[in-house]
N, C-alpha and C positions, 0 to 999 in steps of 0.2 A: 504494500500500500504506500501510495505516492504520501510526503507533506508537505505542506504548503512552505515555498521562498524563505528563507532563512536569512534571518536579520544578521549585518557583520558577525563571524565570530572568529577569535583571534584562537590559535592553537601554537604550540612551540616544536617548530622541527628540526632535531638536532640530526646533524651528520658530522664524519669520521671531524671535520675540521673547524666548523662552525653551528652555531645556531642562529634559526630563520624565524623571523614570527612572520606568519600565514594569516593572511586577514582570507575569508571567504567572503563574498557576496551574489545575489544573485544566483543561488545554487540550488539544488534539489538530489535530496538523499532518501533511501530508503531508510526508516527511524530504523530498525534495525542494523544497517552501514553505518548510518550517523553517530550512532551511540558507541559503535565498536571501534569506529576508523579510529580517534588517538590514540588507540592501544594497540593497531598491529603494526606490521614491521614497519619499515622505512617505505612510505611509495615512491615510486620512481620520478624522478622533476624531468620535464619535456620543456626544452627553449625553444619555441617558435618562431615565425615571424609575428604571431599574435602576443607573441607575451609568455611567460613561464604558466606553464598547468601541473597539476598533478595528477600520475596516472596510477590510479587504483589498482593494487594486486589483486583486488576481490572485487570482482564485479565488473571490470576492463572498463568502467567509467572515467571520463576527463572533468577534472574541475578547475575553470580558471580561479587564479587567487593570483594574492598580491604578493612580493618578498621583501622585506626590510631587516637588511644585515642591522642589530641592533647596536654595536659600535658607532657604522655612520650615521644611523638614527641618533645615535647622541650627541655626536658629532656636528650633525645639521640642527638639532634643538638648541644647544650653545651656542651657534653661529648666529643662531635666529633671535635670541636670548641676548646675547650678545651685542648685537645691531638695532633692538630695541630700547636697551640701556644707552648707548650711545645718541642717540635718536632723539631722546626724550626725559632722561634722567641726569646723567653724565658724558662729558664725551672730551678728548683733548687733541689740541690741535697744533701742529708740530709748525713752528715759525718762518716763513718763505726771505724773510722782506727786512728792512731795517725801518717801517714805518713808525717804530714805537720806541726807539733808541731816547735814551741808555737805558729806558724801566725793562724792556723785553729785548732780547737780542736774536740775530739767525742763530735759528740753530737749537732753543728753545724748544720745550715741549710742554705746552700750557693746562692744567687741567679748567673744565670749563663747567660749571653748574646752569647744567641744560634750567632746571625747577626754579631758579633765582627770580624770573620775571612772570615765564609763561606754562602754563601745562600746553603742549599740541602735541595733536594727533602724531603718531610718529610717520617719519617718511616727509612730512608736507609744512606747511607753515599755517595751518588752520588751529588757530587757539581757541584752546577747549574751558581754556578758565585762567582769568587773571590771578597770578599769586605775588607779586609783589612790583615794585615802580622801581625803576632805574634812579640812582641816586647822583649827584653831579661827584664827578672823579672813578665813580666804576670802570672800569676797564671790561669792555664787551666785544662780545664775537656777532655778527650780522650778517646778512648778504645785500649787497650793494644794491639800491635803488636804481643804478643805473645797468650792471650787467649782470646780477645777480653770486659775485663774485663775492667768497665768506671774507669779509674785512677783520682785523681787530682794531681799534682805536676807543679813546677813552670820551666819556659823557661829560662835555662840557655845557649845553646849553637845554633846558629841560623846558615841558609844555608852559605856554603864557612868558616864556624868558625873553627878556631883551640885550643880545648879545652883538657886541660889535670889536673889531679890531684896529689896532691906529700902532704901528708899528711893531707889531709881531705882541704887542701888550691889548690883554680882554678887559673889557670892560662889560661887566654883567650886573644889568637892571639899572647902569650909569654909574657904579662904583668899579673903578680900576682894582684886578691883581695886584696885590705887591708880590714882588719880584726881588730875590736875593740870590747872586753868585754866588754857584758853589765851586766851581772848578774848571777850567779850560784844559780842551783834549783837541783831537783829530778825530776825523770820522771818513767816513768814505760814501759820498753822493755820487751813483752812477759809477764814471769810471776816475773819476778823482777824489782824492785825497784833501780832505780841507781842514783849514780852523775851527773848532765849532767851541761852541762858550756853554757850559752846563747853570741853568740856572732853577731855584726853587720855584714853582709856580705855586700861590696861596691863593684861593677861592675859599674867603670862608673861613670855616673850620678844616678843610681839606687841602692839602700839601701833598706833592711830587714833584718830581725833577721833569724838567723837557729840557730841549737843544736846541740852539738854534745856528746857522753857517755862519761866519762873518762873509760880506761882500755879497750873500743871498735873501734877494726880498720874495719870497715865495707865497706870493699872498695876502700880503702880512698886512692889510688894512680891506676889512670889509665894514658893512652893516653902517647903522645899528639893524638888525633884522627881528623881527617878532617872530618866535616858535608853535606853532599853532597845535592843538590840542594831538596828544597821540603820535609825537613825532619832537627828534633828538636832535642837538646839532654833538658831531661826531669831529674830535680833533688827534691827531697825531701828537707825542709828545716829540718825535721830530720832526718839527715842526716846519722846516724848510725841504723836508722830503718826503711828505706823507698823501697821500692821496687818500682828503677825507671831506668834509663835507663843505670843504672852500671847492670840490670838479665832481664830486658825485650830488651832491646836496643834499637835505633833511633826509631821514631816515625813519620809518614809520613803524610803529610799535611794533606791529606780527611780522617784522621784517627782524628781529632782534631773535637770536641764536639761547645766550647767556650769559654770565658772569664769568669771566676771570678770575682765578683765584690765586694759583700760585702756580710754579713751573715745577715742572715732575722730573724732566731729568734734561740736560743739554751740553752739546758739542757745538767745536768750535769748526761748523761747515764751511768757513770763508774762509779757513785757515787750514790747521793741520787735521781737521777733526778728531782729534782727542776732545774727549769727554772735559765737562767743564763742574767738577764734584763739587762745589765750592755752591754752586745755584740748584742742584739739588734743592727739590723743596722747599724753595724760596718762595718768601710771601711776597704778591706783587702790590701789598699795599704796608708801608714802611712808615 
């Protein structure tokens, strides 16, 4: 007596060298076969061109099923696991560029708190719930308004702000940064070698170092501009090499990745690439 379609059902077929889990579906057993098949010997696996079957010692029936080596099954749920976390939770992103010198350097490898601003769907930029506001001096990861290309640069101008530049010095809401020397270095723009003068930038209660060239005005007087709701102004701390929201412009909130938080581990790519043990774990807020 025939029984009715058989809803998946998962069995474990072990041979001399592995074990297979066998999903069935779409099958039809005699209850009598059904009941007995896990417990007799080994059937025979047939590779078709339709796909793996198995062939019945009792009965000369074929029944297609599925095979999942359970290593790479674990292997692909990790992966997938994996890419999720990344996506949506946490993710870090290894440094191209000298657009954030001296805070970040090439060659850095940043960890990033996907959770800091937004929950979204993983894979896309559709936000599924606001969890927290961008704060002025975060250092954030986005993709660019203009070619969708992931930027890092830091939040200097936040919704309702009024933010303007007059010689490489901000003035936000009409009160100027102060500005304190720390140190003159060299740097390298493109394919030269230059002056560059390190100095503190104060907004506030918030402090960091930027750079700036000597002999390079890169920008260095916009605005005053008004920042409208839901939407960032984005500045390089190198400031006369950064491509940020002086050529791509404002930045809009579902367009924001995450937080910056500290560097995980980095080498010195521009150089000899040895490891640079010292930035280990550095907090990128000092």
């Amino acid at each position: 007596m025939q029984i009715p379609a058989l809803s998946p059902t998962d069995v474990l077929l072990n041979t001399t060298d592995r074990t297979y889990k066998v999903t069935f579906a779409r099958t039809r057993f005699c209850a009598n076969e059904f009941s007995f098949f896990p417990f007799v010997s080994l059937p025979e696996l047939i590779n078709t061109s339709h796909g793996l079957w198995i062939h019945h010692l009792k009965g000369n029936r074929h029944v297609r099923c599925s095979f999942t080596d359970p290593k790479k099954s674990g292997l692909l749920n990790f992966l997938l696991t994996f890419g999720l976390i990344r996506t949506a939770i946490a993710d870090y992103n290894p440094i191209p560029s000298g657009s954030m010198h001296p805070t970040i350097l090439e060659g850095d490898v940043v960890l990033v708190n996907r959770l800091a601003y937004n929950l979204k769907l993983p894979l896309t930029d559709i936000v599924l719930s606001r969890l927290g506001d961008p704060a002025r001096g975060d250092i954030v990861t986005f993709s660019s308004p203009k070619d969708g290309v992931r930027l890092i640069e830091r939040v200097i101008g936040l919704p309702a702000d009024s933010i303007a530049m007059r010689d490489k010095r901000l003035l936000i809401n009409g009160h100027p940064a102060d500005y304190v020397v720390s140190d003159f270095s060299t740097d390298r723009a493109g394919e030269y070698v230059l002056p560059a003068t390190r100095v503190t930038e104060k907004l506030g209660a918030h402090s960091y170092r930027v750079q700036w060239f000597s002999g390079i005005a890169s920008a260095s007087n916009f605005g005053p501009i008004t920042i409208p709701a839901d939407q960032f102004l984005m500045l390089g701390d190198n400031r006369d090499n950064s491509a940020d929201s002086r050529f791509i412009g404002l930045v809009p909130r579902d367009l924001l990745i995450g937080r910056a938080e500290c560097v995980l581990v980095s080498a010195a790519i521009t150089d000899n690439w040895l490891p640079r043990f010292d930035r280990f774990g550095e907090s990128l807020y000092k």
